[in-house]
matplotlib code that plots the C-alpha trace (Angstrom):
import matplotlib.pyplot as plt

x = [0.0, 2.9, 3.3, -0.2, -0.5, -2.0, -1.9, -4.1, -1.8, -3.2, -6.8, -8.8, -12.0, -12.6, -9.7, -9.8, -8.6, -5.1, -5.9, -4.1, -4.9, -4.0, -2.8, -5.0, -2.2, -1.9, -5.1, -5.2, -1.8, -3.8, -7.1, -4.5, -2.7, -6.0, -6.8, -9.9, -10.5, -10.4, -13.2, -12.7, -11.3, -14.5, -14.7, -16.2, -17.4, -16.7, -17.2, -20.9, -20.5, -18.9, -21.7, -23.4, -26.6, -26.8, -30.6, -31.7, -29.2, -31.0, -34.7, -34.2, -34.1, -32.4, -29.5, -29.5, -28.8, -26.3, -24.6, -24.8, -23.4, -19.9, -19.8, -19.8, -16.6, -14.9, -15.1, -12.5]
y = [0.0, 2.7, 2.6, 3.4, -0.2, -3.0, -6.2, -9.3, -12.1, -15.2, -15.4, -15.6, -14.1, -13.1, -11.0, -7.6, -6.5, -4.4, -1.0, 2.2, 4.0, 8.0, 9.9, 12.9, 15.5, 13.2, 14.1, 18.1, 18.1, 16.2, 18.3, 21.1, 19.8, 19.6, 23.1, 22.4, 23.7, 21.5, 21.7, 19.3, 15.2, 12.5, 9.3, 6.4, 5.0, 4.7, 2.5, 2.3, -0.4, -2.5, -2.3, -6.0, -4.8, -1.6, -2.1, -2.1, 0.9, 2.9, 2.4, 3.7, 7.7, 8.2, 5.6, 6.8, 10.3, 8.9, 7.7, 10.0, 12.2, 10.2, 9.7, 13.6, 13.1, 11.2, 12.2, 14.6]
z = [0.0, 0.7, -3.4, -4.0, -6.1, -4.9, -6.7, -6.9, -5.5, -7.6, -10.1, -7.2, -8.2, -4.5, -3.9, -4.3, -8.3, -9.0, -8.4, -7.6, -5.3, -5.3, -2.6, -1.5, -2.5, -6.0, -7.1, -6.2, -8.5, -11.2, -11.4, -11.0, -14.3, -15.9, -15.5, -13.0, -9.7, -6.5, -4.1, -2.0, -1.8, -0.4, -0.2, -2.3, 0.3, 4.2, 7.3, 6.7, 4.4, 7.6, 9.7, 9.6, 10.2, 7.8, 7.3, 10.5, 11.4, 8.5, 9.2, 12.2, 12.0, 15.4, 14.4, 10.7, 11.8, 14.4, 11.5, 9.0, 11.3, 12.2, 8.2, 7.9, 10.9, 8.8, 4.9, 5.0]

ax = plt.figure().add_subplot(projection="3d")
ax.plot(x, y, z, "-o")
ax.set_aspect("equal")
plt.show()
């Protein structure tokens, strides 16, 4: 991970596939390059997706917002 690549090991169609992955400060120099303004970096996706029980976390509005709210914490 320190070089940013990360390579599949073996054909196992479970593991995760070779990616790059870009540094925050890589990507403000990129949409730099490309003569676009950076507003800000977020993420794909965040720690929501480990919760085991998502559903029931998100039908409830309490919990959602309790959620949402260390999501917002986090994405920067």
């Amino acid at each position: 991970m320190r070089s940013g690549q990360h390579r599949t090991p073996t054909q196992h169609p479970g593991y995760f596939t070779t990616a790059y992955f870009h540094h925050p400060d890589e990507l403000k120099c990129e949409i730099a390059h490309a003569a676009l303004q950076h507003e800000a970096t977020l993420p794909v996706e965040g720690i929501g997706c480990m919760l085991q029980n998502f559903e029931e976390h998100w039908q409830d509005p309490g919990r959602r917002e309790r959620l949402l709210e260390v999501l917002r914490w986090l994405e920067r």
